[in-house]
Every structure is written in structure tokens, then in C-alpha cells.
N, CA and C atoms as a LAMMPS dump frame, in Angstrom:
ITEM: TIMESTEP
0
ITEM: NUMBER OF ATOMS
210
ITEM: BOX BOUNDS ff ff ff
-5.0000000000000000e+02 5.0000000000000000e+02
-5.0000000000000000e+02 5.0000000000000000e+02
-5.0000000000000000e+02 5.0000000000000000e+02
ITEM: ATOMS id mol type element x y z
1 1 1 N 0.854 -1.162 0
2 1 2 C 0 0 0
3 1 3 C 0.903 1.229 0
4 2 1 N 0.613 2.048 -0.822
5 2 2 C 1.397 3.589 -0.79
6 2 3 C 1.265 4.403 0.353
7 3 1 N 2.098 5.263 0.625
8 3 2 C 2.066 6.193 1.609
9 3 3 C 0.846 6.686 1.436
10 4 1 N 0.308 7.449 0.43
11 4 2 C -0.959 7.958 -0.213
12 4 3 C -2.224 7.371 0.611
13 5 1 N -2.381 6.264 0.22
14 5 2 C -3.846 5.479 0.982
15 5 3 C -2.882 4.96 2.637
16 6 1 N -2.048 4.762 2.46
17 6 2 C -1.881 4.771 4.212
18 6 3 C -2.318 5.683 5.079
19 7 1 N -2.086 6.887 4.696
20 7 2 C -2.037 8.033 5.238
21 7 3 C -3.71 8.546 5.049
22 8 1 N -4.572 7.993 3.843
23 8 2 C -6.018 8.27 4.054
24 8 3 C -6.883 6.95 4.813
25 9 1 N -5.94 6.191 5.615
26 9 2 C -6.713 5.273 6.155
27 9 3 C -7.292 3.966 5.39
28 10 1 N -6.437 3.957 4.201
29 10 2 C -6.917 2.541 3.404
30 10 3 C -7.218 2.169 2.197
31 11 1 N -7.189 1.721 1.406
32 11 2 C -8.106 1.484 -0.167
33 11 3 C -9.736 2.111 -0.481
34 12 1 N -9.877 2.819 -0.913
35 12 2 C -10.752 3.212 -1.546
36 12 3 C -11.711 2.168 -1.537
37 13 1 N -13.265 1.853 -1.022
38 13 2 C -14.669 1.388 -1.412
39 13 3 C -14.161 0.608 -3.019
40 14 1 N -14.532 -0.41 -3.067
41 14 2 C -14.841 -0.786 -4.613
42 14 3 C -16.23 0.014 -5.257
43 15 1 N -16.049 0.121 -6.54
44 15 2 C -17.273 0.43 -6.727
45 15 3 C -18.003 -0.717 -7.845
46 16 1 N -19.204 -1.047 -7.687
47 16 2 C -20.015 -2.067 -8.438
48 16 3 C -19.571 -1.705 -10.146
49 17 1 N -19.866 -3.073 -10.376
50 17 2 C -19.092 -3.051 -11.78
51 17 3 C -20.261 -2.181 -12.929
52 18 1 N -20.036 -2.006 -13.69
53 18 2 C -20.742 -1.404 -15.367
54 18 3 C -22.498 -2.405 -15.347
55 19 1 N -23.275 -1.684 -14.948
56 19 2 C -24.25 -2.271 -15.228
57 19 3 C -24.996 -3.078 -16.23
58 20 1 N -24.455 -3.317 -17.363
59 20 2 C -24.492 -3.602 -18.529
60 20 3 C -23.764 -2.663 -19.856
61 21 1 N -24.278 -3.021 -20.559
62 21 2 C -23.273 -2.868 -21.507
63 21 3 C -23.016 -1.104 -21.907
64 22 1 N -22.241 -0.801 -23.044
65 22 2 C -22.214 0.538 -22.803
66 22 3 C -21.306 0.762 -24.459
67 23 1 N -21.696 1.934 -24.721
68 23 2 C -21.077 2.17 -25.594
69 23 3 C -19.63 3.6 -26.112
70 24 1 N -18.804 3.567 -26.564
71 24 2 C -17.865 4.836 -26.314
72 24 3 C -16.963 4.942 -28.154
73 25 1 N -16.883 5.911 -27.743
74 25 2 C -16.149 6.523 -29.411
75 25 3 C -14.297 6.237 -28.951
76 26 1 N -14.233 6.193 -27.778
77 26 2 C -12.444 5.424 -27.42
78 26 3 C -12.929 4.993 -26.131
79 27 1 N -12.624 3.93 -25.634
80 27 2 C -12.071 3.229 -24.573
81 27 3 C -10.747 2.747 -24.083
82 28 1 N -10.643 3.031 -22.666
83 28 2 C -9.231 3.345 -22.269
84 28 3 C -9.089 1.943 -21.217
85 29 1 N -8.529 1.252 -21.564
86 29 2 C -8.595 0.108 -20.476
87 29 3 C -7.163 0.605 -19.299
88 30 1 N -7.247 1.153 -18.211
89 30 2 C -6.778 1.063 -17.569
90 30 3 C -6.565 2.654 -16.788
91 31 1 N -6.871 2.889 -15.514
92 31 2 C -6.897 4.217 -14.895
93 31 3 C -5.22 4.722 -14.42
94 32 1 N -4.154 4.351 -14.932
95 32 2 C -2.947 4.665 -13.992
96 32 3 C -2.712 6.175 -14.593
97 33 1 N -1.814 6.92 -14.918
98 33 2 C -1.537 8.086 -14.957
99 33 3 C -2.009 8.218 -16.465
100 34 1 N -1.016 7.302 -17.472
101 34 2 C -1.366 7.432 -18.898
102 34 3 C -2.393 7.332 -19.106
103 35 1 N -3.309 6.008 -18.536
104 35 2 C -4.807 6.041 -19.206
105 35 3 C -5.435 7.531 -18.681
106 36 1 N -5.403 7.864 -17.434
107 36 2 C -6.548 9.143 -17.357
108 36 3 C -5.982 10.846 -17.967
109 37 1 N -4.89 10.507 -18.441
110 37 2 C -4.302 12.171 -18.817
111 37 3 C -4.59 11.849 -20.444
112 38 1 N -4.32 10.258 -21.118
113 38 2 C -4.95 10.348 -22.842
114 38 3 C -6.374 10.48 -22.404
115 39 1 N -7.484 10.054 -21.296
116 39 2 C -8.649 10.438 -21.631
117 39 3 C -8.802 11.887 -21.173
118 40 1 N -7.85 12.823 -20.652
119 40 2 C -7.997 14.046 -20.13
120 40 3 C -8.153 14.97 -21.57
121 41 1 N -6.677 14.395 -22.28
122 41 2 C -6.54 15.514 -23.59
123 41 3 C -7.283 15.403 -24.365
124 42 1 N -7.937 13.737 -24.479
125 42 2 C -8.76 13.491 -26.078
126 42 3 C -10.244 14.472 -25.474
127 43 1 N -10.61 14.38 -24.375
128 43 2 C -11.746 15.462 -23.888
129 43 3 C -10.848 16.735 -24.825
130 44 1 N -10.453 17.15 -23.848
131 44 2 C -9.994 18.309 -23.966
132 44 3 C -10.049 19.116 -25.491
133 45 1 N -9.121 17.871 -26.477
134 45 2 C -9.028 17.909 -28.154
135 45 3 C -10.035 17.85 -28.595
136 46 1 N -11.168 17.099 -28.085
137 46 2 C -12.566 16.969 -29.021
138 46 3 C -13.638 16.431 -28.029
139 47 1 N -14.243 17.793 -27.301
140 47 2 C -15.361 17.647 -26.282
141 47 3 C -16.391 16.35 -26.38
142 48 1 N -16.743 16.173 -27.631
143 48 2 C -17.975 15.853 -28.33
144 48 3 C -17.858 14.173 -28.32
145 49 1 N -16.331 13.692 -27.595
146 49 2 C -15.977 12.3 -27.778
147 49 3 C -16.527 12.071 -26.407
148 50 1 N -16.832 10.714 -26.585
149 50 2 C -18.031 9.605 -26.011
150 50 3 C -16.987 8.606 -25.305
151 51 1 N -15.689 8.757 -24.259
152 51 2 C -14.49 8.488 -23.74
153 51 3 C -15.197 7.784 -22.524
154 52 1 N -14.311 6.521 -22.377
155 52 2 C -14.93 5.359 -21.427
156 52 3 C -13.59 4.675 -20.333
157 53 1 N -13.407 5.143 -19.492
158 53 2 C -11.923 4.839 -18.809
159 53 3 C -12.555 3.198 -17.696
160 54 1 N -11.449 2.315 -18.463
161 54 2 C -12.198 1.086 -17.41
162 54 3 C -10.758 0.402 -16.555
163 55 1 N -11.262 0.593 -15.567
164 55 2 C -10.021 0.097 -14.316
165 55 3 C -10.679 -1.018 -13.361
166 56 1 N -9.746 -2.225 -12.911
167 56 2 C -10.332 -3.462 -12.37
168 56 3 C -10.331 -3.09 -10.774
169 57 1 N -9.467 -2.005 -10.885
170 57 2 C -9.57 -1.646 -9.109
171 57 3 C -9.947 -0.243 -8.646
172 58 1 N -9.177 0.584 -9.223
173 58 2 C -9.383 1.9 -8.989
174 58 3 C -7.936 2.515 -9.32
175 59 1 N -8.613 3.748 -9.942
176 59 2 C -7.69 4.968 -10.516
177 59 3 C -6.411 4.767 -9.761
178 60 1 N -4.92 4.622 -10.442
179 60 2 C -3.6 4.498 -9.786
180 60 3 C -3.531 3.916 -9.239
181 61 1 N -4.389 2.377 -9.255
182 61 2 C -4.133 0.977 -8.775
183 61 3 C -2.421 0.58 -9.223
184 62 1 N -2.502 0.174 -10.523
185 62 2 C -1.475 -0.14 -10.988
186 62 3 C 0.029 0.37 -10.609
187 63 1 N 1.009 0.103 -11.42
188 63 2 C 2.51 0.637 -11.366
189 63 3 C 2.674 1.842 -11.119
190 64 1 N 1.797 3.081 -11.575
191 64 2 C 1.066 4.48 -11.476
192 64 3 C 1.04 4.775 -9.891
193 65 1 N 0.515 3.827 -8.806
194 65 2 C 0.183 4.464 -7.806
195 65 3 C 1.325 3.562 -6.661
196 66 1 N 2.179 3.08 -7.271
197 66 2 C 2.767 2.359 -6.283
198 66 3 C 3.958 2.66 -5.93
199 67 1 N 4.05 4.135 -5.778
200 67 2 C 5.579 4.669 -5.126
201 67 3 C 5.374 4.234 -3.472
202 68 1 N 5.504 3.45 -2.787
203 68 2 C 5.783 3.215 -1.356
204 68 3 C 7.027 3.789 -0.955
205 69 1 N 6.86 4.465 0.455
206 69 2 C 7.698 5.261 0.987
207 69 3 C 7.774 4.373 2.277
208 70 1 N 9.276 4.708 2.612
209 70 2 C 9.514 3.744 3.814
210 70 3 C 8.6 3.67 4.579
């Protein structure tokens, strides 16, 4: 666990999965830094896109959130 959620008391709530199905103009499989800053700019570049960010745990689960400090 990172200093980050140590220091807020723990892992984040899961949240219930995609209620069914869904549709998007890009899908981003994965929330670590890269996936949410390409779905930040492609907003950003073209409002009108239909952008779908899917993560199995939560945002900076991955390699992204795992600076541990002594």
C-alpha cells in the first residue's frame, strides 16, 4: 500500500461493476496516470468524444500508484 492510501486510512470502497453494456467513441482500459491524462486531452481535443476509462480496481491501482515510501 502507498504512503498515499496509508495516510487516508486505506483502499478506496470498490465500486459495483458497469451495469451492462455501454457504448464509447475510445475506450481506455486502464486508470494509472497514462490512461486518465490520454482520456484528459482526447476530452480536452474533441469535447464531443463519447471516452470510457475502465479500471479493475481503482484509478492508480497499478505501477502508477505504487511509489511506497519507507
Amino acid at each position: 500500500m502507498s504512503f498515499w492510501w496509508r495516510a487516508r486510512g486505506g483502499f478506496p470502497p470498490r465500486r459495483p461493476s458497469l451495469p451492462g453494456p455501454t457504448s464509447a467513441d475510445v475506450c481506455i482500459v486502464g486508470a494509472g496516470f497514462t490512461g486518465l491524462w490520454t482520456a484528459y486531452y482526447l476530452k480536452r481535443a474533441e469535447p464531443s468524444l463519447r471516452v470510457v476509462v475502465l479500471e479493475a480496481a481503482f484509478a492508480g491501482f497499478g505501477a502508477s500508484g505504487r511509489n511506497v515510501a519507507g
